[in-house]
C-alpha positions in Angstrom: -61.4 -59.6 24.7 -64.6 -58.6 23.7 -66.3 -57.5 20.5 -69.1 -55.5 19.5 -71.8 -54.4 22.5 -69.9 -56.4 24.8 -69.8 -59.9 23.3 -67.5 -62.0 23.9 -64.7 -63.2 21.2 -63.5 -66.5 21.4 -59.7 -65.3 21.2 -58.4 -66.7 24.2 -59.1 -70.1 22.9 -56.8 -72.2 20.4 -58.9 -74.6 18.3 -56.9 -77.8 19.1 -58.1 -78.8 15.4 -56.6 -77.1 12.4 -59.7 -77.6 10.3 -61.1 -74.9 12.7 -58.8 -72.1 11.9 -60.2 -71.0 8.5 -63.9 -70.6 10.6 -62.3 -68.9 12.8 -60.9 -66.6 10.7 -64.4 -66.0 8.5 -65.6 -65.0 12.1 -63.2 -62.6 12.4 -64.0 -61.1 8.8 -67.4 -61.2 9.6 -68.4 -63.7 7.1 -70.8 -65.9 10.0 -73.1 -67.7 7.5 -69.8 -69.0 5.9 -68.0 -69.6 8.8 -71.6 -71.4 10.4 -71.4 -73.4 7.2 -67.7 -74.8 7.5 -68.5 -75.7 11.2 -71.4 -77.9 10.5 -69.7 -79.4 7.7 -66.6 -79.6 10.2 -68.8 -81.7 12.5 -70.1 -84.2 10.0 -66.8 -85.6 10.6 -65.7 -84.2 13.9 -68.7 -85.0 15.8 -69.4 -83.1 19.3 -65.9 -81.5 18.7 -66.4 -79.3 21.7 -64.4 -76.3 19.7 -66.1 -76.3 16.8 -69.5 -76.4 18.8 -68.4 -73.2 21.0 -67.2 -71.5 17.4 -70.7 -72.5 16.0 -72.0 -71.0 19.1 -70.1 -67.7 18.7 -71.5 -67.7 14.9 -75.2 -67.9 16.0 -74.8 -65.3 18.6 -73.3 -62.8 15.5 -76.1 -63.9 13.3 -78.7 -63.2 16.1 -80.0 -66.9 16.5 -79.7 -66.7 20.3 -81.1 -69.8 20.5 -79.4 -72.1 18.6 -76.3 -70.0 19.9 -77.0 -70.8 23.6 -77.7 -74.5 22.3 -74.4 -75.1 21.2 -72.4 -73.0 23.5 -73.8 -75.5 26.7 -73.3 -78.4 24.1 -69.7 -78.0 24.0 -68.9 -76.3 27.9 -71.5 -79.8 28.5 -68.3 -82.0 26.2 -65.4 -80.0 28.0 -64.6 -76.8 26.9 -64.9 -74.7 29.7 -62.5 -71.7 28.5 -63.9 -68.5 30.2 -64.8 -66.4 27.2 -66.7 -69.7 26.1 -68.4 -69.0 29.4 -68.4 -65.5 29.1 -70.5 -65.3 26.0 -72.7 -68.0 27.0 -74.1 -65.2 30.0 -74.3 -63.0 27.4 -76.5 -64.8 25.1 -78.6 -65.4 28.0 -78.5 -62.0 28.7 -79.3 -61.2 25.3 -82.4 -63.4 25.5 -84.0 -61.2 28.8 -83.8 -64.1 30.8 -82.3 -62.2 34.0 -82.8 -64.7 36.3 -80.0 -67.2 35.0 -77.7 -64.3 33.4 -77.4 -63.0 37.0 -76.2 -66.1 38.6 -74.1 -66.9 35.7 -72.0 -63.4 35.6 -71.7 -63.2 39.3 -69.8 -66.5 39.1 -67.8 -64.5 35.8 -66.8 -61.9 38.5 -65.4 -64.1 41.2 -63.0 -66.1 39.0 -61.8 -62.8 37.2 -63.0 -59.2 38.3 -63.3 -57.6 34.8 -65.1 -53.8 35.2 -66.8 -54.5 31.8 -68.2 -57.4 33.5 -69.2 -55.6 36.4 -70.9 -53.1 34.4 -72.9 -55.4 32.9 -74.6 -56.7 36.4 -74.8 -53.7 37.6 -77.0 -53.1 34.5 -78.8 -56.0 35.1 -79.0 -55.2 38.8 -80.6 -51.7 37.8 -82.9 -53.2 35.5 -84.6 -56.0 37.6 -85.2 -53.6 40.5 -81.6 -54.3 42.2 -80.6 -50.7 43.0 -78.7 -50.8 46.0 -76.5 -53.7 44.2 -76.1 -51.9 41.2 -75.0 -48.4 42.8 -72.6 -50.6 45.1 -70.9 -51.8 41.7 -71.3 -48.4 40.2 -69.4 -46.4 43.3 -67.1 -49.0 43.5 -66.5 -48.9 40.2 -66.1 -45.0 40.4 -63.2 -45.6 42.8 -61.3 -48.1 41.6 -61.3 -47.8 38.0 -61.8 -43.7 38.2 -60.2 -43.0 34.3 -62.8 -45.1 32.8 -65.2 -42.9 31.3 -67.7 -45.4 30.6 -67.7 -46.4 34.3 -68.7 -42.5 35.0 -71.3 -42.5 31.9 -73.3 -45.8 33.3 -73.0 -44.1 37.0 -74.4 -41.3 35.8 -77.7 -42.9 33.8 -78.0 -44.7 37.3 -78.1 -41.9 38.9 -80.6 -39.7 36.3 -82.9 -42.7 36.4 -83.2 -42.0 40.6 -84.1 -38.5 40.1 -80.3 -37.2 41.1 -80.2 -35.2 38.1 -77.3 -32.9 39.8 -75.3 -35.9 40.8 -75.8 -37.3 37.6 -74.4 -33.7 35.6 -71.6 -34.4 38.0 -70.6 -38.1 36.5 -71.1 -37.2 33.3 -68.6 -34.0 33.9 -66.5 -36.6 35.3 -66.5 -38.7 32.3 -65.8 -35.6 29.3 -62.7 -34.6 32.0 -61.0 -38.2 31.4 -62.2 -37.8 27.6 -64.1 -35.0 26.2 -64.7 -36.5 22.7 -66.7 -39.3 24.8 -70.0 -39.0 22.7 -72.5 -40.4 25.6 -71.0 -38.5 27.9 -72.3 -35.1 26.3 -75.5 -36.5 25.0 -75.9 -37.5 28.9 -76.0 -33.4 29.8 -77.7 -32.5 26.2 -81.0 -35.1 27.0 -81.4 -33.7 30.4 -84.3 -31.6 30.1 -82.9 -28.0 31.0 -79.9 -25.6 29.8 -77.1 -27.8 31.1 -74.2 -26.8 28.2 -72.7 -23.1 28.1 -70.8 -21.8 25.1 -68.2 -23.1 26.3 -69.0 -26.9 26.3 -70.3 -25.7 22.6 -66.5 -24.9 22.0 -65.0 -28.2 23.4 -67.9 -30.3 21.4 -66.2 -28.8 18.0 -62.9 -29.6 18.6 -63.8 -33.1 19.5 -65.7 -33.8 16.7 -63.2 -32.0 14.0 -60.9 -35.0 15.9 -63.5 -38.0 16.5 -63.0 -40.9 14.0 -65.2 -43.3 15.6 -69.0 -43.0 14.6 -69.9 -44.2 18.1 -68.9 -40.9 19.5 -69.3 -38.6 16.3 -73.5 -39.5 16.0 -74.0 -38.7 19.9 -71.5 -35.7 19.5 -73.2 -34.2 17.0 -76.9 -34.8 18.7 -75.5 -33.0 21.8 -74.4 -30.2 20.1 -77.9 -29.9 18.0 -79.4 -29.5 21.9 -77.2 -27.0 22.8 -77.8 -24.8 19.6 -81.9 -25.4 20.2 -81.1 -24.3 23.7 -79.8 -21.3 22.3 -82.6 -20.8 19.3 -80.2 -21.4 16.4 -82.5 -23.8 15.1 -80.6 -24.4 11.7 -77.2 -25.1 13.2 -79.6 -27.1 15.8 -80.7 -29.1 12.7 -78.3 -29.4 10.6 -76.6 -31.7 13.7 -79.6 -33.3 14.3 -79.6 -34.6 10.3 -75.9 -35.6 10.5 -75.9 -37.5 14.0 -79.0 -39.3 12.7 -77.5 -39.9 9.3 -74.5 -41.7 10.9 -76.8 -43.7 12.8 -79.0 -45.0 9.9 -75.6 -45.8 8.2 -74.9 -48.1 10.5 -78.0 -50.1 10.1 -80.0 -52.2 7.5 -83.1 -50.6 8.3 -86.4 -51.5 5.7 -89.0 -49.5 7.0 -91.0 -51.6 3.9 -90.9 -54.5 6.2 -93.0 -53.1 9.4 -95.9 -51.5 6.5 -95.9 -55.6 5.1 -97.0 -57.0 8.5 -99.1 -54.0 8.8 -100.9 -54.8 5.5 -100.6 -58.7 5.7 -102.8 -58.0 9.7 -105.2 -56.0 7.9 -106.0 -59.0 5.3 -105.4 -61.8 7.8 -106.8 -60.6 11.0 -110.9 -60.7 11.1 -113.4 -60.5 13.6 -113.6 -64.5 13.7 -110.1 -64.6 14.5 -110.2 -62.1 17.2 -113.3 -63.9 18.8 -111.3 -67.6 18.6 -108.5 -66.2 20.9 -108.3 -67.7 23.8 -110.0 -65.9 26.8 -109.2 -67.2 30.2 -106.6 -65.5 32.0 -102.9 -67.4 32.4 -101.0 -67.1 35.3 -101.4 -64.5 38.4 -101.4 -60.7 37.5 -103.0 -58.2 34.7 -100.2 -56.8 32.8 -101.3 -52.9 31.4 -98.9 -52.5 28.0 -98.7 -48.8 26.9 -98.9 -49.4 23.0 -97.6 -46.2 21.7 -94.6 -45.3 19.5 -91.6 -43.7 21.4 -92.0 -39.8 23.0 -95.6 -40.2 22.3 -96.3 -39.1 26.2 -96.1 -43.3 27.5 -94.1 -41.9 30.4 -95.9 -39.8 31.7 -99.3 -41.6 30.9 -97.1 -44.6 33.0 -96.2 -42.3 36.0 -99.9 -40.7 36.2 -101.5 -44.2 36.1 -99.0 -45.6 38.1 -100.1 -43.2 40.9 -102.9 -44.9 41.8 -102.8 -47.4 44.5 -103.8 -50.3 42.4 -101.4 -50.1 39.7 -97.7 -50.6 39.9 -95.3 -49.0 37.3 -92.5 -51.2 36.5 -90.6 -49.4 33.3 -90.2 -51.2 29.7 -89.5 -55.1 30.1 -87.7 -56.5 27.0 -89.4 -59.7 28.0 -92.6 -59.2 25.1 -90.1 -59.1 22.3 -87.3 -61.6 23.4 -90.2 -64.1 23.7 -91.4 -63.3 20.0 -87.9 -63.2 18.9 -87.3 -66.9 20.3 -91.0 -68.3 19.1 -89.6 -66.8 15.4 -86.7 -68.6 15.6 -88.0 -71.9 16.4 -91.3 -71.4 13.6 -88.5 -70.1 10.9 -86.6 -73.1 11.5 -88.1 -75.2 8.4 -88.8 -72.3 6.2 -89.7 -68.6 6.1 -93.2 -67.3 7.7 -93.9 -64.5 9.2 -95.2 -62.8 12.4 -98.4 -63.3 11.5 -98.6 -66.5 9.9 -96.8 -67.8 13.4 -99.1 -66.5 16.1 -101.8 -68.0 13.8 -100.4 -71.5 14.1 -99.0 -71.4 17.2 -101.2 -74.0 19.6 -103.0 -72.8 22.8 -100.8 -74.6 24.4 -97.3 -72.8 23.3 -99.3 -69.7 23.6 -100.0 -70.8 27.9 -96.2 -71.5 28.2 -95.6 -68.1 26.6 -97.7 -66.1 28.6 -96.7 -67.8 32.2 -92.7 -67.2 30.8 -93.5 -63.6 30.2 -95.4 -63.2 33.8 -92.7 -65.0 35.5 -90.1 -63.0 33.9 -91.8 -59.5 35.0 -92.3 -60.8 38.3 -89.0 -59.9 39.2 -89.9 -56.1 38.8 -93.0 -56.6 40.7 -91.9 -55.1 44.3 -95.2 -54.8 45.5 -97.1 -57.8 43.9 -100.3 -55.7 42.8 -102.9 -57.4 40.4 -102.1 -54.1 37.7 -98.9 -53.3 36.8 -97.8 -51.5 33.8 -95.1 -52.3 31.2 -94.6 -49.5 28.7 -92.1 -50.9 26.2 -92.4 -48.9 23.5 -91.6 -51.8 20.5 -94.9 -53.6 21.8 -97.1 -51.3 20.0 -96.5 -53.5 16.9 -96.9 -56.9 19.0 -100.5 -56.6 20.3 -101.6 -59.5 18.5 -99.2 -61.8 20.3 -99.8 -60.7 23.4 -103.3 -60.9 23.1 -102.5 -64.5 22.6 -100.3 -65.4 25.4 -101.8 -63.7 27.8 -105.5 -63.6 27.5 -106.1 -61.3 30.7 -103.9 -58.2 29.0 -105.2 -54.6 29.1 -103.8 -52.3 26.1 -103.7 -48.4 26.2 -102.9 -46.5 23.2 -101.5 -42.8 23.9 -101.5 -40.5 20.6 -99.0 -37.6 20.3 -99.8 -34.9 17.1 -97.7 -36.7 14.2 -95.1 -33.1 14.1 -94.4 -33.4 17.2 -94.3 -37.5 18.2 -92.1 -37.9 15.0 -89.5 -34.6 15.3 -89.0 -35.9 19.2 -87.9 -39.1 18.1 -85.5 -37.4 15.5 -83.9 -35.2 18.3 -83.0 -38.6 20.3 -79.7 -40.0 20.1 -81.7 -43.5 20.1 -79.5 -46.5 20.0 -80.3 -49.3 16.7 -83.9 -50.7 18.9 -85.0 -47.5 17.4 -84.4 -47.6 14.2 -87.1 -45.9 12.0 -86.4 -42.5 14.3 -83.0 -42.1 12.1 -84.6 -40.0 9.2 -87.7 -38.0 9.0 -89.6 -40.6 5.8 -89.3 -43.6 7.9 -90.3 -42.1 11.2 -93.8 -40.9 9.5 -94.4 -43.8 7.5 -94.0 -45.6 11.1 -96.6 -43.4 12.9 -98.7 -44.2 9.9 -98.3 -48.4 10.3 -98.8 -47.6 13.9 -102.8 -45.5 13.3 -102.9 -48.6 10.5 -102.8 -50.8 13.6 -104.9 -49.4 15.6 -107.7 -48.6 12.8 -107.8 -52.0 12.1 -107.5 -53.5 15.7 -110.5 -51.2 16.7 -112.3 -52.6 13.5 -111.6 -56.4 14.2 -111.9 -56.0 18.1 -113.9 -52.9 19.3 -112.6 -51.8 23.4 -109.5 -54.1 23.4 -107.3 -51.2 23.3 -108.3 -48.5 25.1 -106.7 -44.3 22.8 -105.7 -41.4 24.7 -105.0 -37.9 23.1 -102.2 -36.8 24.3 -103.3 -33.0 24.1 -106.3 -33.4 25.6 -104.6 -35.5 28.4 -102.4 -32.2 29.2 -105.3 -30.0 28.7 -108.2 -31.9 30.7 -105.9 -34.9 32.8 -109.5 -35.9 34.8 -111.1 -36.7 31.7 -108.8 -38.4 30.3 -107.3 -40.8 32.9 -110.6 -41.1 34.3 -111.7 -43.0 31.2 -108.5 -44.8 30.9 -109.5 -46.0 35.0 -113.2 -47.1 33.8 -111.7 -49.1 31.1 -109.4 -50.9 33.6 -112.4 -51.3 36.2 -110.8 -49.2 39.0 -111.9 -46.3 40.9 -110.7 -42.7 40.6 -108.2 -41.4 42.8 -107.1 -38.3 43.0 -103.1 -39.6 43.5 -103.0 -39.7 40.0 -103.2 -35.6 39.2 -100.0 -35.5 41.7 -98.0 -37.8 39.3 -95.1 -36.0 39.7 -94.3 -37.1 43.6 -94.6 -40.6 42.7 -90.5 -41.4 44.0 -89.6 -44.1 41.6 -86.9 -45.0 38.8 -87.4 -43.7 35.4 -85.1 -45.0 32.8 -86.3 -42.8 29.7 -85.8 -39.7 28.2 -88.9 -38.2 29.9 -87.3 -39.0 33.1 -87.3 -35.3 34.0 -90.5 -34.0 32.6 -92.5 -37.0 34.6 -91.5 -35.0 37.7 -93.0 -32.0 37.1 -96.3 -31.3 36.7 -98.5 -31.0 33.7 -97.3 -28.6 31.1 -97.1 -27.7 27.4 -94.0 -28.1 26.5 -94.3 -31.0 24.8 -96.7 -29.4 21.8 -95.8 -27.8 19.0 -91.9 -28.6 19.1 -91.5 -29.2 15.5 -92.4 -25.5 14.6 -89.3 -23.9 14.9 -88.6 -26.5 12.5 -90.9 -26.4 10.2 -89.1 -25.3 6.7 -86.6 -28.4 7.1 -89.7 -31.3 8.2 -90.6 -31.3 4.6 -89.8 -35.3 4.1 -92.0 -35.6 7.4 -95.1 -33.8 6.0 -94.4 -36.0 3.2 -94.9 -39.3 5.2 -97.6 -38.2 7.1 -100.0 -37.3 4.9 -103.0 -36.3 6.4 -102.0 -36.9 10.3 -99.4 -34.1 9.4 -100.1 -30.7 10.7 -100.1 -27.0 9.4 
């Protein structure tokens, strides 16, 4: 059995203890600081009671303290309990932790003991993701076959697909999926985020029934930012908006979002970060390879800045590695251990020497998408915008390029996705301005502290005059000019973003001025903006 995003639940095993059973039972309430609290007190008199350890592990992994969650989950498989969903949520946690190197390994064992299709469709995410696509498309089409009434099988087939550039194979599994259930919510936001008039009136027709039906705010949020698509497809802006509002409004429900939090590191960099610091980083290069990170918020043009850069015959493209972040996310465990501090209080006190093994884990890691093993190769997560300082740390060698969409426009786009909880400032007009503020915050201040170290693009100007613009982006990374890179869009790779479609095209204007049809409704988003607000 498995619980939420896939995790594990330690159901299928019976704590052979009955001083377990009241943790067990705050997990399944959701109370894990009080059920984490009655294990360790448990174990003061139980000690290495392997049940109570794998429980303590499950606790950790709800809390999100993956590694103190994948400590105790080998402590006890290490003292006998070897249950399978004890296994089970071990890969996960290692999973979790973008360490795809020992999650594959570990889930491919999973699958020969007991064949589960969630399972499955897990690797074959992990497949896709590390550059595995012939494995992954094996699990998918198998997967099509055998367990054919599963829409989710049919939804994952079909982003696989998308991301290869099949878009019309792709409508087809996604068709597939809203036949088996057509109040499947991804399945509709798959067609609606294609990038051309895929839903007729009459998918319109089906979308209303299903959501005057759909309980489940999983499907209702993705169901109501499909059918916002279709009615901007069709120029009825305010129905188009009004579903936008309420599909982002039942995202943002379901979060604890403080937008205050990302303006506080903003404001604690700007005091703490000088030119002395910047100069005290460490400069020689660790490990083999420049990594390129695109340092822009999401649908701010990174795509298609990635494909046009990664036309050039010194540069390889390899997508958005989560690598950057579960790093940081495992360095802030370990330095909030005694006490609070934050981010940057930590990269401040972290040694040279933690900040060597940190940058080698993070090159290692991407070296699993790096098919071609150039010198250059691009990784244009967007969440790394905010994490510049800590890879400048780790990995001394780093280039940075900043791309800069109009604030209208960067900020509605995000609005208009159906973005999962990694994005979660995009779930209401305030927060996504006052993000794309902190993010020119950044930036100000980075090119006060550090003049060159990132390296701005305007976005208009790159559609308007591409030469100029990549040309400059080319001198900054000390390569020649090629002329591969106006032909971006017959570069044949994967793209695993919304921009998927556009990147293979050429240049246009499509992407400016979105937000006026709009405007009378982005009120809150002037608002935030300020002065990087137009009209």
């Amino acid at each position: 059995m498995s619980g939420e995003a896939g995790t594990p639940v330690l159901n299928g095993t019976v704590p052979s203890h009955p001083g377990l059973y009241r943790p067990k039972e705050l997990i399944a309430d959701g109370k894990y600081e009080l059920a984490a609290q009655s294990l360790i007190e448990f174990l003061r008199h139980n000690h290495d009671n392997p049940q109570a350890l794998a429980l303590l592990g499950e606790a950790a992994n709800r809390l999100g303290a993956l590694g103190q969650a994948e400590h105790f989950l080998r402590k006890a498989i290490k003292l006998g309990a070897r249950e399978f969903d004890i296994r089970h949520m071990l890969a996960s946690v290692i999973n979790q932790q973008a360490r795809p190197a020992l999650a594959i390994p570990m889930f491919e064992e999973l699958l020969e003991e007991r064949p589960d299709p969630n399972t499955r469709l897990v690797l074959a995410s992990i497949y896709e993701k590390t550059a595995q696509q012939d494995k992954s498309r094996e699990i998918f089409r198998d997967l099509a076959d055998t367990h054919a009434n599963n829409p989710q099988v049919w939804i994952s087939y079909g982003h696989s697909l998308r991301a290869d550039g099949m878009v019309q194979d792709a409508v087809a599994a996604y068709r597939r999926a809203i036949a088996i259930d057509d109040g499947f919510g991804d399945a509709w936001w798959g067609l609606a985020s294609i990038k051309s008039r895929i839903l007729v009136d009459e998918d319109i027709a089906t979308m209303r029934t299903a959501l005057a039906m759909a309980a489940d705010d999983r499907h209702r949020a993705p169901l109501h930012f499909a059918m916002a698509r279709a009615f901007h497809d069709h120029a009825e802006y305010e129905e188009a908006f009004a579903h936008y509002k309420i599909g982002n409004q039942i995202r943002a429900a379901s979060l604890n979002y403080n937008p205050a939090e990302l303006t506080e590191e903003i404001r604690e960099i700007e005091l703490r970060i000088d030119q002395a610091f910047m100069r005290g980083l460490p400069k020689d290069p660790v490990g083999e390879g420049t990594p390129i990170f695109v340092v822009s918020l999401p649908r701010s043009g990174s795509t298609l800045l990635e494909q046009m850069l990664g036309s050039h015959s010194q540069i390889e493209p390899v997508g958005e590695l989560p690598y950057i972040p579960a790093i940081l996310r495992g360095f802030m465990e370990m330095a909030t251990r005694r006490g609070k501090m934050t981010v940057p209080q930590a990269i401040t006190a972290m040694s040279p020497e933690q900040a060597s093994d940190f940058g080698r884990e993070y090159l290692e890691r991407a070296n699993l998408h790096r098919r071609f093993g150039k010198q250059l190769f691009i990784d244009k997560l967007p969440h790394n915008w905010s994490n510049i300082l800590f890879i400048r740390k780790i990995l001394p060698q780093a280039r940075f390029i900043d791309i800069r969409r109009s604030g209208m426009d960067c900020c509605f786009s995000n609005f208009t996705q159906s973005f999962t909880s990694a994005h979660p400032a995009s779930f209401t007009l305030e927060d996504v301005g006052r993000s794309y503020v902190d993010n020119v915050r950044l930036h100000t201040h980075l090119d006060l502290v550090s003049p060159g170290m990132v390296h701005h693009i305007d976005y208009r100007k790159l559609v308007e005059n591409p030469q100029e613009q990549i040309g400059s982006a080319l001198q900054y990374l000390d390569i020649g000019w090629e002329d591969a890179v106006l032909d971006f869009h017959k570069l044949d790779r994967v793209v695993r973003t919304p921009s998927s479609e556009q990147v293979r095209r050429p240049l246009n204007r499509d992407g400016i001025a979105i937000w006026k049809p709009y405007s009378q409704w982005l009120g809150p988003l002037r608002d935030a903006l300020g002065s990087f607000a137009e009209g």
